[in-house]
C-alpha positions in Angstrom: 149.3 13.6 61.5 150.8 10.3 61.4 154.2 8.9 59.7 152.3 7.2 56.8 150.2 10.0 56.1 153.3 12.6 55.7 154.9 9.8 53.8 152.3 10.1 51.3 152.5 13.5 51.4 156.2 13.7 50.1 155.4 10.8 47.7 152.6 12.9 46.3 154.8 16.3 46.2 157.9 13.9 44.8 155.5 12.8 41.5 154.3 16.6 41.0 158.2 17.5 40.9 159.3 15.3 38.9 156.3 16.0 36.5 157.7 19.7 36.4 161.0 18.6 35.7 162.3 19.9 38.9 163.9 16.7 40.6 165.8 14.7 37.6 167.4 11.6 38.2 168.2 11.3 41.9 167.8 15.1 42.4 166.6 17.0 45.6 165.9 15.8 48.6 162.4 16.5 51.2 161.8 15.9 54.6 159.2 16.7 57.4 159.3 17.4 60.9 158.0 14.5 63.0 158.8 15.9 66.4 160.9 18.7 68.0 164.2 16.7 67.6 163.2 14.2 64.9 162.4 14.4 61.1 161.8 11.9 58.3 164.1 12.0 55.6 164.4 11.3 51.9 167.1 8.3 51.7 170.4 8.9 49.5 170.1 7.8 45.6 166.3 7.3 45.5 164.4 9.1 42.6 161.9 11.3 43.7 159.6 10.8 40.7 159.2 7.0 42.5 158.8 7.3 45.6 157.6 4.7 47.9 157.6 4.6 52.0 160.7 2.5 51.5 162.9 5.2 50.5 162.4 7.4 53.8 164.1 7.4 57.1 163.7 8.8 60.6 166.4 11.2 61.3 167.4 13.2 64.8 167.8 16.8 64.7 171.8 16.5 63.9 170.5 14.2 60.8 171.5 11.1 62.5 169.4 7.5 61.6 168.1 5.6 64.2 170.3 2.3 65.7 170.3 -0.4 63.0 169.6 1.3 60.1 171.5 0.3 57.3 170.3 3.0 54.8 171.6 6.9 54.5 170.1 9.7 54.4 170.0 12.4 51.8 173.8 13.9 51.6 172.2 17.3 52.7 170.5 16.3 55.5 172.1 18.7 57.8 170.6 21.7 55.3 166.9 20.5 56.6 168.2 20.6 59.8 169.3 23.9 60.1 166.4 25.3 58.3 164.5 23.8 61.0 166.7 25.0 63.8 166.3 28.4 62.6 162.4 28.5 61.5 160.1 26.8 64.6 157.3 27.1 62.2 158.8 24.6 59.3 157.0 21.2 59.4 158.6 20.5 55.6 161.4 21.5 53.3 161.4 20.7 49.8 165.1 21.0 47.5 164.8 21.0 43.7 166.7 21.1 40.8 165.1 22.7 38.1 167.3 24.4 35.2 166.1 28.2 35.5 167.0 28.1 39.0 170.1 26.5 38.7 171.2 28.7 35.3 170.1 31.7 37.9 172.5 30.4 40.9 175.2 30.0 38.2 174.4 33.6 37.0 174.0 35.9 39.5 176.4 36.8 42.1 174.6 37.6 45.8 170.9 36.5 44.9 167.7 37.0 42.4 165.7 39.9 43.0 162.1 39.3 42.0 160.3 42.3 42.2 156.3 43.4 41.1 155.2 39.9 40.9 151.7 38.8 41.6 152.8 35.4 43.2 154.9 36.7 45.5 152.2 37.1 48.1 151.7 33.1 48.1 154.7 33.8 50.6 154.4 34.7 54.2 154.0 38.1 54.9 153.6 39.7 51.7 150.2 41.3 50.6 151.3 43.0 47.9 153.1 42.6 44.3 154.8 46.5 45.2 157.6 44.7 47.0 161.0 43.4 46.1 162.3 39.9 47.7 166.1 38.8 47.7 166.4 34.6 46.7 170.0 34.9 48.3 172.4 32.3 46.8 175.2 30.5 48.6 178.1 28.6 47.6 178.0 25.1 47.1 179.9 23.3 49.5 180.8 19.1 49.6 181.1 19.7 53.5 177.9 20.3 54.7 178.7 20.6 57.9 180.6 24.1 57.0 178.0 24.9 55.1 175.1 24.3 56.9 176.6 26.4 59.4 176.7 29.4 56.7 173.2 29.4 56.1 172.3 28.5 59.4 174.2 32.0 60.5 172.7 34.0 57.4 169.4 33.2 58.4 169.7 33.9 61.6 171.3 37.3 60.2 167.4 37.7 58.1 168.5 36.0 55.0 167.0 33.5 53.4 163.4 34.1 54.9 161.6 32.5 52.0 164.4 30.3 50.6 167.6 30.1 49.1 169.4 28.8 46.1 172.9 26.9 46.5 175.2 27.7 43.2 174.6 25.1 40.5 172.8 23.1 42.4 169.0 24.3 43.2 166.1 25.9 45.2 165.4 25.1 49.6 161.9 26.1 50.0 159.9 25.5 53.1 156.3 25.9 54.5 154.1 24.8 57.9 153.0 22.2 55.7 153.7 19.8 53.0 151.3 21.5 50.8 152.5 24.6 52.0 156.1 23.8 51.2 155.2 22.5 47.7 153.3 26.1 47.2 156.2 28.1 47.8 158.3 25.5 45.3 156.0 26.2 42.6 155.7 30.1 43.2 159.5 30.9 43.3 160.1 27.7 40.6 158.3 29.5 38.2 159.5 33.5 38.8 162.9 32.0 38.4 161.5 31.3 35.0 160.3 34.6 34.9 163.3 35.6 35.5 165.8 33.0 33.4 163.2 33.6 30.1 163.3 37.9 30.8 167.7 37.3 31.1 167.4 35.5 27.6 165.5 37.8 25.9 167.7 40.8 27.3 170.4 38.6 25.6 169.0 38.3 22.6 168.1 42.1 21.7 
């Protein structure tokens, strides 16, 4: 597939988000693997909810632009790359900010257990709602370097197969595909609403 026609792609996945309310303002960040040691890139600041081919950049594998470009891309960059270090299957990763999962990161201390769901087998290797999955959650961090290198070692380590949630800040989801990406987004988007909307009513009783 071609750079323009994964461009769309992300444009495409970028209005559905931000018609969920999942990427406010200048929120999240998506990118796509172009070749082994190359990816295209959300650019810093642009709102994903308006999108256009202007806003993305081609990236190296240590999230490095190309000589003579001017703009930056996304802050977290170096996230994308390690989940595509660590996962040769990933051809997209989508980040969101949607308030359930961030309220949940905030929350909960080592992860969000979703258990008995129905949509969990929309991810890979599941074939059953009888199964428990882990949503681990790391620390935010303003040095991504240090912590891309935290999840990069905790996924090596098995965690963090079907995303992850950074505190306060929001969901990493991936797929072999942009469609497949956004899939995941909107399965674990919506059990962390499951989940938020079960916590509240537990509060309220």
């Amino acid at each position: 597939m071609n750079i323009a026609a994964i461009t769309d792609q992300l444009i495409s996945a970028g209005h559905l988000l931000h018609r969920r309310g999942w990427v406010p303002a200048s929120g999240g960040n998506f990118s796509a693997r172009l070749a082994p040691n190359q990816l295209l890139m959300t650019s810093s600041g642009c709102h994903k909810g308006e999108l256009s081919a202007s806003d993305f950049l081609v990236v190296d594998d240590q999230g490095q632009p190309g000589q003579g470009e001017t703009r930056r891309a996304s802050a977290e960059t170096l996230l994308h790359c390690a989940i595509y270090r660590v996962d040769p299957t990933a051809a997209a990763v989508l980040h969101t900010h949607s308030v359930p999962a961030t309220v949940l990161s905030r929350a909960l201390e080592a992860g969000v257990m979703l258990r008995d769901y129905e949509l969990l087998k929309i991810l890979d290797g599941i074939s059953t709602h009888e199964v428990s999955v882990e949503i681990p959650i790391f620390d935010n961090d303003q040095n991504m370097t240090r912590l891309s290198t935290v999840i990069e070692d905790a996924m090596h380590q098995g965690r963090g197969r079907h995303g992850f949630l950074i505190r306060g800040h929001g969901l990493y989801a991936w797929g072999s595909s942009v469609a497949e990406a956004r899939y995941r987004v909107e399965a674990l988007e919506f059990l962390f609403d499951c989940e938020w909307q079960s916590q509240l009513g537990e509060a309220r009783q």
